[in-house]
C-alpha positions in Angstrom: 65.7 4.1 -119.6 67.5 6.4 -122.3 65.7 9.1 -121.0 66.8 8.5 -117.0 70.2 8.3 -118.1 70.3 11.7 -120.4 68.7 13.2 -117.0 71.8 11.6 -114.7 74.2 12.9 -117.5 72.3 16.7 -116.9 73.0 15.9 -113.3 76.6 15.3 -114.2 77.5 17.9 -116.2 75.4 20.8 -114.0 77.4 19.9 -110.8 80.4 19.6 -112.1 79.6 23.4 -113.6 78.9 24.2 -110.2 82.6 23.3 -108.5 83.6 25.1 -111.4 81.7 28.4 -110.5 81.8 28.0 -106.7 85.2 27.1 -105.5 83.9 26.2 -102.1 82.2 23.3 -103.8 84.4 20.2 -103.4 84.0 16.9 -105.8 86.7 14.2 -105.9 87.1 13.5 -109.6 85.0 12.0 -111.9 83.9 9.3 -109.6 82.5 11.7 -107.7 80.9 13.6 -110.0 79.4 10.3 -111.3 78.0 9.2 -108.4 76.8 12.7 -107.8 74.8 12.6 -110.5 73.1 9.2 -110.4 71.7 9.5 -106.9 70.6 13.0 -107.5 68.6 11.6 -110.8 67.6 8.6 -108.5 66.0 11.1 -105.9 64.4 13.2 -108.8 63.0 9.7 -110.1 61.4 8.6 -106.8 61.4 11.3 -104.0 60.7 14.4 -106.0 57.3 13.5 -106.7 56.6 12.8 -103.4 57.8 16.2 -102.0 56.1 18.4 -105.0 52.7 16.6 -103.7 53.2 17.7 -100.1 54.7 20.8 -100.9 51.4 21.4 -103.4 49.9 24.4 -101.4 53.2 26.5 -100.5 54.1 25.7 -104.5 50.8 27.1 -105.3 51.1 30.1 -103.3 54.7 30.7 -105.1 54.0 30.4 -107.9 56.6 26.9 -108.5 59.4 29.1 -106.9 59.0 26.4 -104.3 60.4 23.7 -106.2 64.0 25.4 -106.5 63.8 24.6 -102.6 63.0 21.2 -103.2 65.3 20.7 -105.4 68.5 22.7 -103.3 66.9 20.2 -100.6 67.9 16.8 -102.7 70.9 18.4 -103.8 72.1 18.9 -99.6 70.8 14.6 -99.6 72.6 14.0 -102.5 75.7 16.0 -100.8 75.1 14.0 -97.4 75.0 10.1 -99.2 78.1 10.8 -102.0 81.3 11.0 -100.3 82.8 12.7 -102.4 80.8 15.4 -102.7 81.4 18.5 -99.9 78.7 21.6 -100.6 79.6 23.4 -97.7 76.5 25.7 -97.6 72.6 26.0 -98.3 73.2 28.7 -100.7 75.8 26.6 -102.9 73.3 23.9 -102.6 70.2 26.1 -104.0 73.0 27.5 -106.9 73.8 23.9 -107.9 70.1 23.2 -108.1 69.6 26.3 -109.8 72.2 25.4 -112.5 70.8 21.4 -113.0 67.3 23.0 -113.1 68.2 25.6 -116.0 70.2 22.8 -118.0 67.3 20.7 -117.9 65.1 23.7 -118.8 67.0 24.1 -121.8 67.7 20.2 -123.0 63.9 19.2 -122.7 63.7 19.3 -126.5 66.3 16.6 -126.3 64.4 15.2 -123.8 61.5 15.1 -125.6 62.8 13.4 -128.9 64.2 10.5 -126.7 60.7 9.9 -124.7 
């Protein structure tokens, strides 16, 4: 449980770095940002796996470059369930992912400890 909510609090912090990188990228407040967060560690929880599994071959192929598309792809659901999250673009979507995936990257020490 610890460990889910570090991961939502990654989720947090990554797209809130991304409205402040990409001023096209429009959250309303913290609520926002909250929410944001939660569902998009909620879709990581339960649909990611489910996606890497049917995505196995074209993964294999690249390499795991596929999985930044996977996860730009949850990042567009998260967008389309939070209402107060607007990512206007696929491209901001795939640069938020990109950001949440390289904060994770580089907490999974923390990770790690709390597992």
């Amino acid at each position: 449980m610890l460990n889910f909510m570090i991961k939502c609090f990654i989720n947090m912090i990554g797209i809130y770095i991304a409205t402040l990188l990409f001023p096209a990228i429009f959250i309303s407040g913290l609520e926002g940002v909250f929410w944001a967060g939660f569902l998009l560690g909620l879709l990581n929880l339960f649909l990611r796996p489910l996606l890497l599994l049917i995505s196995l071959p074209i993964n294999l192929v690249t390499l795991g470059l596929f999985t930044l598309i996977i996860n730009a792809f949850l990042v567009v659901l998260t967008d389309f369930f939070v209402r107060g999250l607007t990512l206007p673009t696929f491209s901001l979507a795939f640069a938020t992912a990109f950001i949440t995936t390289l904060l994770h990257m580089l907490s999974s020490p923390i990770l790690r400890k709390y597992s």
